[in-house]
C-alpha positions in Angstrom: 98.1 138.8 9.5 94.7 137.3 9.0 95.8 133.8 11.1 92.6 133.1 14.1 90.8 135.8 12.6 87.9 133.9 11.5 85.3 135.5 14.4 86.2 138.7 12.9 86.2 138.1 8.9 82.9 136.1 8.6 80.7 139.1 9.4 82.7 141.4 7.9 82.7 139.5 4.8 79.5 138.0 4.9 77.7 141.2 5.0 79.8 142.7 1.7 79.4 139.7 -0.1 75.3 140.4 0.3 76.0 144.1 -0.5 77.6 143.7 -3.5 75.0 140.7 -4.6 72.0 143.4 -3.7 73.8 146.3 -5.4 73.7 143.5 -8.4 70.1 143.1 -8.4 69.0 146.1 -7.5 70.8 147.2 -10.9 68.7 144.8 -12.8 66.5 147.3 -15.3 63.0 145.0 -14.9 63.1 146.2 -11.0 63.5 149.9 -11.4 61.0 152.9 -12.6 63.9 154.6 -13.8 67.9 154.0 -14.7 69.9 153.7 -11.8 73.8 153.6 -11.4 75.8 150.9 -10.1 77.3 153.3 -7.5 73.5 154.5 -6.7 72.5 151.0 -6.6 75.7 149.8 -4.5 74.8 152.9 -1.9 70.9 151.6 -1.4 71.7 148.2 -0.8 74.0 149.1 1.7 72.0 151.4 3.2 69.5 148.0 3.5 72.0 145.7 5.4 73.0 148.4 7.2 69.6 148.9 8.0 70.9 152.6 8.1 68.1 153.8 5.7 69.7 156.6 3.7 68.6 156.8 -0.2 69.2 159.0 -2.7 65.6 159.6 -3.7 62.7 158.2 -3.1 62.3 154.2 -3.1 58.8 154.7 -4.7 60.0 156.4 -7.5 63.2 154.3 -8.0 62.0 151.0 -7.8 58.8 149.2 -8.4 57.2 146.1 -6.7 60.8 143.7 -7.8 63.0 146.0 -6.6 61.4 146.8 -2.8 61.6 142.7 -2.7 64.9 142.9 -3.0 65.0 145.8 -0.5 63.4 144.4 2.1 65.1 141.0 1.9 68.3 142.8 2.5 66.4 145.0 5.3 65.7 141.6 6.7 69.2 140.1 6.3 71.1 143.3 7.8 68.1 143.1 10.7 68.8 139.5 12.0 72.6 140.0 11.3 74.0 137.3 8.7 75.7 135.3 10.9 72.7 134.6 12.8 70.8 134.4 10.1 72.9 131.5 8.7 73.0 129.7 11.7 69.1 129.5 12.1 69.0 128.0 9.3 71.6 125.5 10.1 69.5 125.0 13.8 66.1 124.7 12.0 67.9 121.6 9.8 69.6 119.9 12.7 73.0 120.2 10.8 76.1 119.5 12.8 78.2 122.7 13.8 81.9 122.6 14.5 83.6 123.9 17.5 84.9 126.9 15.6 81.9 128.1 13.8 80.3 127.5 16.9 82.7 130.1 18.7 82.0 132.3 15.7 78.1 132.3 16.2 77.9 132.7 19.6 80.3 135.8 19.8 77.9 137.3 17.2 74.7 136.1 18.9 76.8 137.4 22.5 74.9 134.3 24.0 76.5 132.8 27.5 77.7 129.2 25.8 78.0 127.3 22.5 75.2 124.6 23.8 72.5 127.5 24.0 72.9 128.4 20.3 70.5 126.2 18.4 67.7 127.4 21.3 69.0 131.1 20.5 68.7 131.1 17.1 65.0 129.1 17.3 63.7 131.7 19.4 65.3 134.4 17.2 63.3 133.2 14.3 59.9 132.6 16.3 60.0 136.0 17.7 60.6 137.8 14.5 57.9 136.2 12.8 55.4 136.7 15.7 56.1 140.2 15.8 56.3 141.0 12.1 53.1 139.0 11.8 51.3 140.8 14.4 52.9 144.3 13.3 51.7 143.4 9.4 47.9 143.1 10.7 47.9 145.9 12.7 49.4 148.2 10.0 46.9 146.4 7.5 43.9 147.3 8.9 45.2 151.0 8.2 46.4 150.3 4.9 44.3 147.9 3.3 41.6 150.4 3.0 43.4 153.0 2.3 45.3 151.9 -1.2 43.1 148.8 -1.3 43.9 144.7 -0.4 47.5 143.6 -2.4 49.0 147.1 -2.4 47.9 147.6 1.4 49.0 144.0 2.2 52.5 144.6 0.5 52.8 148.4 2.2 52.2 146.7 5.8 54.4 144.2 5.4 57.8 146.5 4.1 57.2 149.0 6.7 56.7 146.3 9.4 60.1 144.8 8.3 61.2 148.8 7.7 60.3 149.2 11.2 61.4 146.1 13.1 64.6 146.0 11.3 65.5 149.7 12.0 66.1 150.8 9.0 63.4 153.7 7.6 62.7 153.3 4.2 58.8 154.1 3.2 57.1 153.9 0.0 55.2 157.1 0.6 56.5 158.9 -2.1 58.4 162.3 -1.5 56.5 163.7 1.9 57.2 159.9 3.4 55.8 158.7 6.7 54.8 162.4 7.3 51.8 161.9 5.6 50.6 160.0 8.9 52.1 162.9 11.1 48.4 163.4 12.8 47.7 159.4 12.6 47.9 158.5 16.4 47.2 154.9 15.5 49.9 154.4 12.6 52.5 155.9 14.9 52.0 153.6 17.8 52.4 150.7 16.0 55.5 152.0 14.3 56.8 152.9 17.8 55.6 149.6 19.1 58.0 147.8 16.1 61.0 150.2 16.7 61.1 149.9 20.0 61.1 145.9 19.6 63.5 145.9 16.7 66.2 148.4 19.2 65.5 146.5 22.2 67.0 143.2 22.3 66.3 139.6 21.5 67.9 138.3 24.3 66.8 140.6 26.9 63.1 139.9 25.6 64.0 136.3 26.1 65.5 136.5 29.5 62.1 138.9 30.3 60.1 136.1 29.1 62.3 133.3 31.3 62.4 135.1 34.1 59.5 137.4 34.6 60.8 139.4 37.8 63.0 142.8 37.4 65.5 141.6 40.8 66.2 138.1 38.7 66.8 139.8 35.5 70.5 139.5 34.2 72.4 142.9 34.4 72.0 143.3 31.4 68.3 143.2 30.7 67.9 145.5 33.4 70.4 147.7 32.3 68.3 147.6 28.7 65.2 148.5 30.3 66.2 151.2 32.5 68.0 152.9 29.6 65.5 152.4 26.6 62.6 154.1 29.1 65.2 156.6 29.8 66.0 157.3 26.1 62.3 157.1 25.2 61.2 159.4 28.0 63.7 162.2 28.4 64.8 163.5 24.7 60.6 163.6 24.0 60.3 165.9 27.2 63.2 167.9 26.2 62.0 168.0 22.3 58.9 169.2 23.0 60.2 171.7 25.5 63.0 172.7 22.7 60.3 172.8 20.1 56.6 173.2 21.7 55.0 173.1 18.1 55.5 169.5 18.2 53.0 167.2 19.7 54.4 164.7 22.7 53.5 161.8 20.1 55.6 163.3 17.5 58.3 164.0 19.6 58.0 160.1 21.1 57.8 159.1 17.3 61.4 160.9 16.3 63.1 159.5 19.8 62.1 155.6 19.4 63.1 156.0 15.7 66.6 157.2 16.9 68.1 154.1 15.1 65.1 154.1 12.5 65.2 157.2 10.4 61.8 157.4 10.3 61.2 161.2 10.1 57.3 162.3 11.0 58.5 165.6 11.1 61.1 167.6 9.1 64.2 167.5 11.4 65.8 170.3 8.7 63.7 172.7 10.0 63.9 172.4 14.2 66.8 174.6 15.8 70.5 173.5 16.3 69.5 172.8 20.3 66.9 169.8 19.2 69.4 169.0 15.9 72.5 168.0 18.7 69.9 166.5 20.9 68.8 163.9 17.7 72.5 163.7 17.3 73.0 162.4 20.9 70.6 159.5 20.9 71.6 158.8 17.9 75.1 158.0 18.4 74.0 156.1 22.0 71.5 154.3 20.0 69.6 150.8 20.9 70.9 147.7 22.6 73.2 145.0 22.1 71.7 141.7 19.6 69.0 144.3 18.5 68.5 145.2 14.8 69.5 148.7 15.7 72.9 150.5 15.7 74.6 152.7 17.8 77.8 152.6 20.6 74.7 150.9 22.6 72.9 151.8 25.9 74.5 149.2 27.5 78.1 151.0 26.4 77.3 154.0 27.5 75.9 152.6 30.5 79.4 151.3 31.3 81.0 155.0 30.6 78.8 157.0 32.5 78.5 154.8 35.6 82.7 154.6 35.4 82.9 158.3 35.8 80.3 158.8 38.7 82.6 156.4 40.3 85.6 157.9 39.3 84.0 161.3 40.6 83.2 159.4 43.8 86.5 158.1 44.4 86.1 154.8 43.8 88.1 152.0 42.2 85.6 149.9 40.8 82.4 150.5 38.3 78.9 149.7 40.1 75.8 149.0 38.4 72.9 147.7 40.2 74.7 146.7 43.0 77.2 144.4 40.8 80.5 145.1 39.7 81.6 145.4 36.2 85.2 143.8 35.0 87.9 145.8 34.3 88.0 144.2 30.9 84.0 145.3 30.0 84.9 148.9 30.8 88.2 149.3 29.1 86.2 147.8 26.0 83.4 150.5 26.2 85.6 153.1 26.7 87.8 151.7 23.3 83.8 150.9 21.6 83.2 154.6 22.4 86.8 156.2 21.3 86.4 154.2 17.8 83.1 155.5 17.1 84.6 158.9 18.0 87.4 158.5 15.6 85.5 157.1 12.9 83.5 160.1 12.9 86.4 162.7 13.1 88.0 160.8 10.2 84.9 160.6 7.9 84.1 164.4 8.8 87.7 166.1 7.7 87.0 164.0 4.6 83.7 165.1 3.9 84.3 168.4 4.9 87.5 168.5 2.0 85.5 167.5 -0.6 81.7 168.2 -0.2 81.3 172.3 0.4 78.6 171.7 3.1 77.9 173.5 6.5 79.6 171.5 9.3 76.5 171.0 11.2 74.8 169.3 8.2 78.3 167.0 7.8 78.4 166.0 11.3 74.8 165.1 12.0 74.7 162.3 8.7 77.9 161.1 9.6 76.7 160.0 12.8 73.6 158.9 11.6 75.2 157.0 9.2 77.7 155.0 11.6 74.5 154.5 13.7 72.6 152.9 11.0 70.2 155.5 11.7 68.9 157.6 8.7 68.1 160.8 9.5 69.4 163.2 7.0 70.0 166.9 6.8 72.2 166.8 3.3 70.2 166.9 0.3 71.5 163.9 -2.1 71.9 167.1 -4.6 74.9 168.1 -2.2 76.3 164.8 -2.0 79.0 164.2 -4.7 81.3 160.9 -5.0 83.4 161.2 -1.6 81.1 162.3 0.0 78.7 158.9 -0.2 81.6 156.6 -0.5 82.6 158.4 3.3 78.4 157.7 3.7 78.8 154.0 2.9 82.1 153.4 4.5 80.4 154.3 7.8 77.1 152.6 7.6 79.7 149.7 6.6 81.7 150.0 9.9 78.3 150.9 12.4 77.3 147.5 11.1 80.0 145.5 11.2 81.2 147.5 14.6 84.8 149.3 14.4 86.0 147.3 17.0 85.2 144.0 14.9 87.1 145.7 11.7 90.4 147.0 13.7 91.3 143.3 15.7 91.3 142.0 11.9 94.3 143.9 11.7 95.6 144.0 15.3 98.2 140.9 16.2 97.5 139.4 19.3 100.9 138.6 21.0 100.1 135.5 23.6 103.1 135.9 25.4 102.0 139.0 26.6 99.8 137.0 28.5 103.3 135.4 30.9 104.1 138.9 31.2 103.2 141.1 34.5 104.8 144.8 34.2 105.9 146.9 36.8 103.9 149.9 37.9 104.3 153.3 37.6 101.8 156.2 37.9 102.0 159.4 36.0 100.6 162.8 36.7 97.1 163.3 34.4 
C-alpha cells in the first residue's frame, strides 16, 4: 500500500518523529517549574511543530529557561517545515541529492524544478535569519529595558521566532501579550513578523527578482492581493462588529489569524466577530509560509471558480490567466478535506467533552489551522477531547490531502483509459 509513497511519508513521518523526540525532552524534570505529564508534554510539543500554539497553561509557569529552548527549536523546526529544513542543510554542505529525494524536496518547497532547490533552500535560510535578526532588535529595544539585558535579549528572540513561525506562545505569564494591548510599537513589529512568517518565502523571493506587480508570477500576485484583503477587511468589519476595539487591535487579531496571538480576549466579543475570527482562520496564510490554513491561494481558486460558474463560463480566470482543471479540482478536494476533518473531530468532541458547540467548533478550526486561538478553557478539555486537539494540529500541518494519497492506490492504467460522457441533472 505504501509502494511510491515516499513524497507523502517523509513529512508525515519526519514531523512525528520530532514530536515524539520534543514531547521526550520537554518531560525532562531539569526543564520544568512544575511536573508535567507525558500526554501534557506530547500535546505542547505538538502544538510547537504545528506552530499551532495551543497550551494547557502558561509556558512561563510550566517551563523555565531549558524548556522554552526546546520550545522554540521545535517552533523553528515546524516554521521552516522539516523537509526543508533538512535539505538546507544538505545545500549549505554541498552534499549530493538523489533524483528521488530531490522530487521529495521540491514538492515540499512547491518550487518550479529540482535544479532551483539548493538556491531555494539558501535563500530560505538567509531570509529567516535577516528577519528574525532584525525582528530580535527591534523587540529588544522594548524589552531589554523593561526586564533588563539577558532576560530582554532571550524574551525578543522567542517571540520573534513565536511570531515569524506563527505559532503564539508568550512568556508573559497568564494575561500574555495583552499586557502590551496599548503598546503601538510592540504590536507593529509583531504584525510586521506575522505578516512575513504567513506570507510566503517564495512570493517574497519572486517580489525581490522581479520588482514589478504585471511580471509577478500568478501566484505572488494572487498572495498579495489576498493578504491586503485579509488584513484590511475583517479589521474594518471587527471594529465595526465591536467599536470598543481600537483599529490597531483589531489589525493585531486579523494578521495573527494563523498566530494565536490574542491582544484582546476573543471570549468575550459577540458570536458575529467569534465566526468572523473563525473565517480567516480557516482561509489562513499562503502556500511555503510558516502559517496554516486551506491557503489564500485555495480559496482564491474556489471563489474565482464560482464567479465563473455564476457567469457561465467554462474555465476559471484569474488575472487574466487561466487556471487548469487539475489546480481547481485540487482546491475544491484541499477545501472538502479540511471541511470533513473538522465535521469528524467536532461529533467526536462534542460526544465526549460536554462543551457549547460554538466553543468546539471555533478550536477545532483553529487547531487544523495551526492557529491558536482558544475559547475552551484546558479545565474543560479532558482526554478525547486534546487527542481530537492534536490529531488536527497534526493533519493542518502535514495537510489532509498529504495524509489521505498515503492510503489512496494510484491505478496507472487509468491513465489509457478515456470514458464516455454523460451528464446528470444537479
Amino acid at each position: 500500500m505504501f509502494k511510491g509513497k515516499k513524497t507523502y511519508l517523509i513529512p508525515i513521518i519526519s514531523f512525528a518523529l520530532v514530536m515524539l523526540i520534543g514531547a521526550v525532552l520537554l518531560t525532562i524534570p531539569s526543564f520544568n517549574n512544575i511536573n508535567i505529564s507525558f500526554a501534557d508534554a506530547l500535546y505542547t510539543s505538538v502544538s510547537g511543530v504545528t506552530t499551532t500554539g495551543l497550551l494547557k497553561g502558561n509556558m512561563i509557569a510550566q517551563f523555565n529557561f531549558g524548556g522554552q529552548l526546546v520550545f522554540a527549536i521545535l517552533m523553528e523546526i515546524g516554521a521552516l517545515g522539516f523537509v526543508i529544513f533538512v535539505s538546507y542543510f544538505w545545500s549549505i554542505r554541498n552534499k549530493k541529492i538523489s533524483m528521488s529525494d530531490a522530487m521529495v524536496i521540491n514538492d515540499s518547497l512547491s518550487g518550479d524544478n529540482t535544479g532551483s532547490i539548493k538556491e531555494h533552500t539558501l535563500f530560505i535560510g538567509k531570509l529567516v535569519l535577516i528577519i528574525q535578526l532584525a525582528g530580535t532588535i527591534l523587540l529588544a529595544i522594548r524589552f531589554v529595558p523593561l526586564l533588563g539585558f539577558f532576560e530582554g535579549l532571550w524574551y525578543s528572540i522567542f517571540h520573534v521566532i513565536s511570531a515569524f513561525s506563527n505559532t503564539g506562545v508568550d512568556l508573559f505569564g497568564e494575561n500574555g501579550i495583552r499586557v502590551f494591548v496599548n503598546d503601538f510599537y510592540v504590536q507593529i513589529v509583531l504584525i510586521l513578523l506575522m505578516v512575513a512568517g504567513s506570507f510566503g518565502v517564495f512570493a517574497i523571493e519572486d517580489i525581490k527578482n522581479t520588482k514589478k506587480f504585471s511580471k509577478f508570477k500568478l501566484q505572488t500576485k494572487i498572495i498579495i492581493v489576498g493578504t491586503i484583503f485579509m488584513l484590511v477587511v475583517p479589521t474594518i468589519l471587527l471594529k465595526l462588529i465591536q467599536p470598543e476595539i481600537s483599529l490597531t487591535n483589531g489589525l493585531f487579531l486579523t494578521a495573527a489569524r494563523s498566530t494565536g496571538f490574542d491582544i484582546l480576549d476573543i471570549s468575550k466579543f459577540n458570536s458575529a466577530a467569534q465566526v468572523i475570527i473563525m473565517v480567516i482562520m480557516f482561509i489562513g496564510s499562503s502556500p511555503a509560509s510558516t502559517g496554516g490554513g486551506v491557503k489564500l491561494v485555495t480559496m482564491a481558486v474556489i471563489i474565482s471558480t464560482l464567479i465563473s460558474t455564476l457567469k457561465g463560463k467554462e474555465e476559471t480566470i484569474i488575472f487574466w490567466r487561466k487556471i487548469p482543471n487539475y489546480t481547481v479540482r485540487m482546491a475544491f478536494t484541499i477545501f472538502i478535506l479540511f471541511s470533513v476533518s473538522i465535521f469528524i473531530a467536532l461529533i467526536l468532541f462534542m460526544n465526549y467533552n460536554n462543551i457549547g458547540i460554538e466553543k468546539v467548533l471555533f478550536d477545532c478550526i483553529s487547531a487544523i489551522s495551526n492557529t491558536g486561538f482558544s475559547l475552551v478553557s484546558p479545565n474543560e478539555l479532558n482526554s478525547v477531547g486534546s487527542l481530537v486537539l492534536i490529531a488536527l494540529m497534526y493533519i493542518g500541518r502535514i495537510g489532509p490531502l498529504s495524509l489521505v494519497l498515503v492510503f489512496v492506490n494510484k491505478d496507472n492504467k487509468e491513465k489509457f483509459v478515456e470514458y464516455p460522457e454523460e451528464k446528470v441533472i444537479l
